[in-house]
C-alpha positions, -999 to 999 in steps of 0.1 A, spaced: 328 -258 -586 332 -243 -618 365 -234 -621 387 -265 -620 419 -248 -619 410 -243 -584 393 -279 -577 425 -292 -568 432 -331 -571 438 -350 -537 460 -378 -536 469 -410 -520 495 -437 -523 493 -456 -554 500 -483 -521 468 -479 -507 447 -483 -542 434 -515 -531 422 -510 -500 406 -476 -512 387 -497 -537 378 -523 -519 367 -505 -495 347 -475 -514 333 -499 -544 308 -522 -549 271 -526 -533 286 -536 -502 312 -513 -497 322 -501 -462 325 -462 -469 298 -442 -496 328 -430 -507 368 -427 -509 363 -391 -495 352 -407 -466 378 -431 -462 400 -405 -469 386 -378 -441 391 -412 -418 425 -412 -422 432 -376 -420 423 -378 -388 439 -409 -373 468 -396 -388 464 -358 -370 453 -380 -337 487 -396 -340 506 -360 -348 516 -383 -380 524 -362 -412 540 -380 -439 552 -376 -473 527 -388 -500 555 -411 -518 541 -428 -552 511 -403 -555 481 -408 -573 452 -386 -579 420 -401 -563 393 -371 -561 392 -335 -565 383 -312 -533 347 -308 -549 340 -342 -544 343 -339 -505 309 -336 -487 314 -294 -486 296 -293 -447 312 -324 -432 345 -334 -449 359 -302 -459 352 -289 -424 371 -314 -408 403 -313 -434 403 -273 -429 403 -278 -387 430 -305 -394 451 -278 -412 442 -250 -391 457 -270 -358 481 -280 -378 495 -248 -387 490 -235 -352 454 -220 -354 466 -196 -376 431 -187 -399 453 -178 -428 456 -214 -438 417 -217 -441 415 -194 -473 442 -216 -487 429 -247 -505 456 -259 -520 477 -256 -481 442 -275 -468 449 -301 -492 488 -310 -488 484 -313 -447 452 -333 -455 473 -357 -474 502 -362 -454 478 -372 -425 459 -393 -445 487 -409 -450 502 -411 -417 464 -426 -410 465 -452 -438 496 -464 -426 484 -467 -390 452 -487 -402 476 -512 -422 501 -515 -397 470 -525 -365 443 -541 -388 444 -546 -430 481 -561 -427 465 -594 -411 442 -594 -442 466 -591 -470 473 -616 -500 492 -612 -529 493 -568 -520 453 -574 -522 424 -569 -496 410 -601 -490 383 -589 -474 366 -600 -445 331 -603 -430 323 -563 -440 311 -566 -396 344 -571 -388 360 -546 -410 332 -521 -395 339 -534 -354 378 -536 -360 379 -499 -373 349 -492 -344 378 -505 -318 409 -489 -334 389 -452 -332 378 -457 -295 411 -468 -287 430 -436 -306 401 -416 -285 409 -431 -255 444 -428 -256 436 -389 -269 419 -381 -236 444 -394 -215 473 -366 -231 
């Protein structure tokens, strides 16, 4: 994207930092990348109808970084529920990109609360077998799904 002025930034909690990085770095990181940790939680978070505010913001990526036929797709459907599948909100980025957030973290916080709180030290990741992260997140999905399909 070559104008930037419409490559808006997408942010997290400066909260979740860590476990973005730990995560999304390194050569034996769980996720290629935070955009895919991030599309993760946008969606346990719209699973769980949990929008919240993005308190302590940081900038972690712009919307050009997102995988343009998987993870923009799924942050635009997220929005377009969201707003009550009114199509307006897909030719607004910037709309795409505040929902996106506030279930991301809605998600994040979800994911902390059933699984990364156990591994916590000192507000850091200690981070387990990169199996169990990959199972444990495996388990928490098909259990969101589950409980999806029984609504």
């Amino acid at each position: 994207m070559s104008d930037s002025s419409k490559d808006h930034m997408v942010h997290i909690n400066k909260d979740w930092e860590n476990i973005y990085e730990t995560l999304c770095r390194g050569s034996d990181s769980i996720f290629d990348q935070m955009t895919s940790l991030f599309c993760l939680c946008a969606t346990i978070g719209h699973l769980n109808r949990d929008l919240r505010p993005v308190n302590n913001r940081q900038g972690k990526f712009r919307w050009g970084n997102l995988n343009q036929e998987t993870e923009t797709t799924i942050l635009s459907a997220i929005a377009w529920d969201h707003e009550k599948r009114d199509l307006q909100v897909l030719s607004d980025r910037k709309r795409i990109i505040e929902i996106s957030c506030g279930y991301a973290e809605g998600g994040m916080r979800y994911l902390y609360e059933n699984f990364f709180e156990d591994y916590m030290v000192n507000c850091q990741l200690n981070r387990p077998d990169k199996l169990d992260i990959e199972f444990n997140l495996a388990q928490i999905i098909e259990g969101l799904r589950q409980q999806q399909s029984l609504l």
